[in-house]
N, C-alpha and C positions, 0 to 999 in steps of 0.2 A: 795404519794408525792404531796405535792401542788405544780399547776404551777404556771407561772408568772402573768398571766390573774385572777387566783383566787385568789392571793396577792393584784392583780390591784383591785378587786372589793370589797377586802375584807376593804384594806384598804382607799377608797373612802367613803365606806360606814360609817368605823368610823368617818371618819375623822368629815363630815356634822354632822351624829346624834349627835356628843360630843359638837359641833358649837352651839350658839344659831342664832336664825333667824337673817336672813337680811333685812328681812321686820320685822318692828314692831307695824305695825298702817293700816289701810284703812282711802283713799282710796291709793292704793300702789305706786301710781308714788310722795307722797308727803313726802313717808314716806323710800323710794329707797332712796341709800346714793346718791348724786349726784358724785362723784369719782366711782362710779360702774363699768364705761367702764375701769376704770384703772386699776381697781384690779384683782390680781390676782391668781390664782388657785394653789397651791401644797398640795401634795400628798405626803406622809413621807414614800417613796420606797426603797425597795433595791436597790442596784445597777442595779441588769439585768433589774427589772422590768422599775425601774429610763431611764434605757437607750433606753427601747422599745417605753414608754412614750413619751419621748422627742425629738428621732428621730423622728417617728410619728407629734411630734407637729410642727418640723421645716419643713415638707412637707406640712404640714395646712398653715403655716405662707407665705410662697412663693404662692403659691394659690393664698390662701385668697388677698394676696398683687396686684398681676395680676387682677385676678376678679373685686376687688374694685378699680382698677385703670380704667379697662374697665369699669363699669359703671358709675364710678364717671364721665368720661370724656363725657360718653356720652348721662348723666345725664343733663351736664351745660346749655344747650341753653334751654331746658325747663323749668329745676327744679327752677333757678332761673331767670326766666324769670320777670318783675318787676308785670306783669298785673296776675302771679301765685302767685307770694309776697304775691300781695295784695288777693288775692281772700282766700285764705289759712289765712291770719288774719281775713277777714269779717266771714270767714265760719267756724272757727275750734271749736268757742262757743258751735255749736250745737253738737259737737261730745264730748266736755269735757263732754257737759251738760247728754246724754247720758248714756258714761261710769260712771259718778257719779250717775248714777240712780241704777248700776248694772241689769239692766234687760233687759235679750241678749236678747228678744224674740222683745222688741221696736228694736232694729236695725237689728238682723237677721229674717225678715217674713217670713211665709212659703210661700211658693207657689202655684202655685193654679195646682190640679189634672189633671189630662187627654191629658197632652202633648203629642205629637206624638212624636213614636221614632222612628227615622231611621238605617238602618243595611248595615254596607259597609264590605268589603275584610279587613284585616288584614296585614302591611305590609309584604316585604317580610324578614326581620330581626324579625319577631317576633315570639314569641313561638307558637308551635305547639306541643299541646297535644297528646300521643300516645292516650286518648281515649277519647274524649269531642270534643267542636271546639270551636272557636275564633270569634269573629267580633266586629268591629270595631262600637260602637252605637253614635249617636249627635242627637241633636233637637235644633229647635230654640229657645233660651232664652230669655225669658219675662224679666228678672230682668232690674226695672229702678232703678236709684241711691235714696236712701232716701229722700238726700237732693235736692232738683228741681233745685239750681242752678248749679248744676253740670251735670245734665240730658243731655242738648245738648252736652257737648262736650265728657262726655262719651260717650254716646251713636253713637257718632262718628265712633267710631272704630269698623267697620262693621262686621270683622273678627272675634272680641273678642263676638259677640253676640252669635255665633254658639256654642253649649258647645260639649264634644269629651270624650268618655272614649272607653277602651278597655274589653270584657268582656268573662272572661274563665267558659266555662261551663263542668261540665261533661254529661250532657245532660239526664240524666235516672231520676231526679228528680229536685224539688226547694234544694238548698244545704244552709247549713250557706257561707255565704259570705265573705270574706277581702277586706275588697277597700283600697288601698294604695294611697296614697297622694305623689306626686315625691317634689323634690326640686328646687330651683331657679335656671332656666338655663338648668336644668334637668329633661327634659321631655317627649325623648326618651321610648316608651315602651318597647323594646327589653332591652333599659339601664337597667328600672329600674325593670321587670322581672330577669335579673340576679345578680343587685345588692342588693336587698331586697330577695332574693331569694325567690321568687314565686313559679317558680315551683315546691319544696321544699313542701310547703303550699296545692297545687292545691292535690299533690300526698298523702299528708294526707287526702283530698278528701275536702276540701276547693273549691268551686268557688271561682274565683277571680275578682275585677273591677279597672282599672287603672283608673285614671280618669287625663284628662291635666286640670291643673289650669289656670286661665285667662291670657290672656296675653304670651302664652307659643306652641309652636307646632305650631299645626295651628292655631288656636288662634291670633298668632302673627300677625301686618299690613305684609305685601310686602314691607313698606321701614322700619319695623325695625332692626337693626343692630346686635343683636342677642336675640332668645327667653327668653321671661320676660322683655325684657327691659320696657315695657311698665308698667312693675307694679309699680316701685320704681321713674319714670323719671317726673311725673305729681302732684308733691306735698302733702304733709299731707293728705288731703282730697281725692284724689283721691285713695289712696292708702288705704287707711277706707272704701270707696266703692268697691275697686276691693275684698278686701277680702271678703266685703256685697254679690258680683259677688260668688265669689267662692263657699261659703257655699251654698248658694241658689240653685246651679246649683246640685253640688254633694246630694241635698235632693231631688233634681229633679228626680237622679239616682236612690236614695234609694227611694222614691215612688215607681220607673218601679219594682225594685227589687222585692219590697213589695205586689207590683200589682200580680207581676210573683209566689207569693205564697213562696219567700224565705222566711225560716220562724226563721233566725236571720242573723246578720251585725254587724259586727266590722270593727274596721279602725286605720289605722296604716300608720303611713308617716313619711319621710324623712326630717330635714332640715326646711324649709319654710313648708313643706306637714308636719313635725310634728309639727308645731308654729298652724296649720290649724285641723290638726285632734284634738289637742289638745281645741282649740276653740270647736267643732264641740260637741264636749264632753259637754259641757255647754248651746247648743242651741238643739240638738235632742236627744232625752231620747230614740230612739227605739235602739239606739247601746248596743248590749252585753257587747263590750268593746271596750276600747281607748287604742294605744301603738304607745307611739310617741317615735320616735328615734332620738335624736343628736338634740331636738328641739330647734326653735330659742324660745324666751319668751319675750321678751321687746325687738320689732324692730328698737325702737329710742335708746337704747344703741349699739345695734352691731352696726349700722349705724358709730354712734361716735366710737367706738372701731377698726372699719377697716381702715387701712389706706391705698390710702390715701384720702379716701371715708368722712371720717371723715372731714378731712379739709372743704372740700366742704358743707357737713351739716353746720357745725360750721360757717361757711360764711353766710351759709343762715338764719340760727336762729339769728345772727347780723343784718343780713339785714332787717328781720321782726322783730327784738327787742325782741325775743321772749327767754325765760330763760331754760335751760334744762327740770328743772319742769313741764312749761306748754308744752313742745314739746312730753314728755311723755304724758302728757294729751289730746295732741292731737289726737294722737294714740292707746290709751288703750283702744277705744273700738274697737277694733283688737284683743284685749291678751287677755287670758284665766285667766289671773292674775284677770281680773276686775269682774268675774263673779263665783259662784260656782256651778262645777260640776252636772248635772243634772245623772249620772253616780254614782251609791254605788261608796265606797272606794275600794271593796275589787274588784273593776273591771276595775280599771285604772293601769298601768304600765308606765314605762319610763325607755329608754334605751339610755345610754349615754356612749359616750368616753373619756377616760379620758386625751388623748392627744388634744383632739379636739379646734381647735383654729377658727373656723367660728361660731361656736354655742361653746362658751367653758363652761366649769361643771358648772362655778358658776350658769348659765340659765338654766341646769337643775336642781341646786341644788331650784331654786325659787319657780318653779312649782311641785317641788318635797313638799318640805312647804307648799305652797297652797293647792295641794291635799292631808293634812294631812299624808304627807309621809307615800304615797303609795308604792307599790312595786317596787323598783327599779333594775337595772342590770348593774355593769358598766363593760365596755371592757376595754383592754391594749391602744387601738388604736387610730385614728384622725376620723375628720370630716366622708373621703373617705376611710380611712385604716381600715376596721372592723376586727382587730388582733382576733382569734378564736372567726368567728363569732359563728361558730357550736355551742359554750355555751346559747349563749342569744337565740339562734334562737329555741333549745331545753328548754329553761325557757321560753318561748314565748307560746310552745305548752303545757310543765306543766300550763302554765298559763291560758291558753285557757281550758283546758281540764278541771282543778279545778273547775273552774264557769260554766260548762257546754258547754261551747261554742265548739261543737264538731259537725263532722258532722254525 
């Protein structure tokens, strides 16, 4: 008997493949409908499935409502500060210019080898391995912003310099790796060890690497108002750099990894950690594989599609006179849209929800296109609500295991 989850997935699946594209040109923010934040997603369900779906999506919608109302609010005194206006006009040329080159390797550099890593306790919410151990690894991060005018006041934020991951070992040898990528706000390791279900992974005999994204945990200032705030609160530009932050740091991890004699790494992330692994896919060729889950894919559309987060964008893009088009242009050297997989086909994955209304299908349906629609998995469920995860999470290991990626 089919369940409702394999109705949900079945017919998701039709629904895209029978679709033609939504993109139909490069470069892809010129050729995105501009009504894309508006549009919207169904799914031709049954009833039960229909109602699993939907509830699910009305618990995204209140969320997601709360969420973008707290950052939206305490976004305002910076985002559109008049001396960020402007500096976000003067500077975003070079990030168009960029992303229109396609070539992730000018904006994401490697890093340079031989960084010291240091080794702390573990908090006390987090997992403990019946047979491996835990610790908590950081170094100091070299990463300066690209662009020089933005140097000093990034670099500002003293906090964000320090990078942090969490790192499960079974200890008897180097293992294949998972590094998981958490999402916005969501930076918690104990969180995201049981939401991504980790130890699950680790027991397959997986090492594992959490790693906090910029701006998040500690990471965060002392007077931020809550973790991440800092990534989305300091304009276009800034926001191009922290991601530039991000990946650097996490190659920084897989160096040590690399160093340590692991002898493969995959990555898989949540939300903003899938919109990132998904990049990440496009800039280092040593990943076995990529599996983004519930990814975001075009950050300047959710932006406009949340409300009432939107409003507040939509103000500032009037303020700087700036048109949908080029505010996606400001951004997309961020998205994995702008760049092709340095990753085979037969080694990327995407796992989405089909109720999901923070990251909703049509985002994965882009990057799904982009990657020559790769292997996908859909669930019944939202953003937070992974309705029979058990399915993906065993297509996850089919999947692993097909490519070799086993420990």
């Amino acid at each position: 008997m089919v369940s409702p989850a394999q109705r949900v997935s079945r017919v998701a699946n039709q629904t895209y493949r029978h679709a033609g594209p939504v993109i139909t040109g490069q470069p892809w923010w010129r050729h995105l409908p501009e009504d894309f934040p508006a549009r919207s997603d169904h799914f031709d369900l049954d009833a039960k499935a229909h109602v699993m779906v939907q509830a699910t999506a009305r618990v995204d919608l209140a969320l997601r409502t709360g969420l973008a109302t707290l950052a939206g609010l305490c976004a305002i005194p910076t985002t559109l500060r008049p001396s960020l206006v402007t500096l976000d006009r003067e500077q975003r040329g070079l990030y168009q210019r960029l992303a229109e080159a396609g070539d992730a390797a000018a904006f994401y550099r490697r890093p340079a080898r031989g960084v010291v890593m240091r080794r702390h306790q573990p908090g006390l919410l987090d997992y403990r391995p019946p047979v491996g151990e835990v610790d908590v690894l950081s170094f100091d991060s070299a990463f300066e912003p690209v662009n020089p005018a933005l140097r000093e006041h990034y670099l500002g934020f003293r906090r964000n310099r320090t990078a942090w991951a969490e790192h499960w070992r079974h200890g008897d040898r180097p293992r294949p790796t998972l590094i998981a990528i958490h999402g916005f706000t969501a930076d918690p390791y104990w969180l995201n060890s049981r939401f991504l279900a980790l130890p699950w992974f680790y027991k397959l005999g997986y090492d594992i690497l959490l790693v906090t994204l910029p701006f998040h945990g500690r990471r965060q200032e002392k007077t931020s108002p809550y973790s991440g705030h800092g990534w989305f609160s300091h304009g276009f530009c800034h926001m191009n750099e922290t991601m530039a932050h991000a990946i650097h740091d996490i190659r920084v991890f897989m160096d040590h990894l690399e160093d340590s004699g692991v002898p493969q790494m995959g990555v898989t992330g949540i939300s903003l950690g899938g919109y990132t692994s998904a990049l990440l896919a496009s800039v280092d060729d040593r990943l076995a594989c990529a599996i983004p889950n519930v990814p975001v894919v075009s950050i300047m559309d959710i932006m406009l599609e949340w409300f009432p987060a939107g409003w507040i964008v939509r103000a500032g893009l009037k303020l700087g006179d700036i048109s949908i088009e080029e505010a996606r242009a400001s951004v997309a050297v961020q998205s994995a849209l702008s760049y092709k997989p340095l990753l085979p086909h037969n080694r990327l994955m995407l796992i989405a929800g089909a109720g999901d209304r923070f990251a909703p299908p049509k985002h994965t349906r882009l990057l799904w296109e982009h990657w020559k629609r790769c292997r996908l998995h859909w669930f019944p469920g939202n953003h937070l609500i992974h309705l029979d995860q058990g399915r993906y999470l065993r297509a996850m290991r089919s999947f692993m295991r097909h490519i070799g990626f086993v420990p």
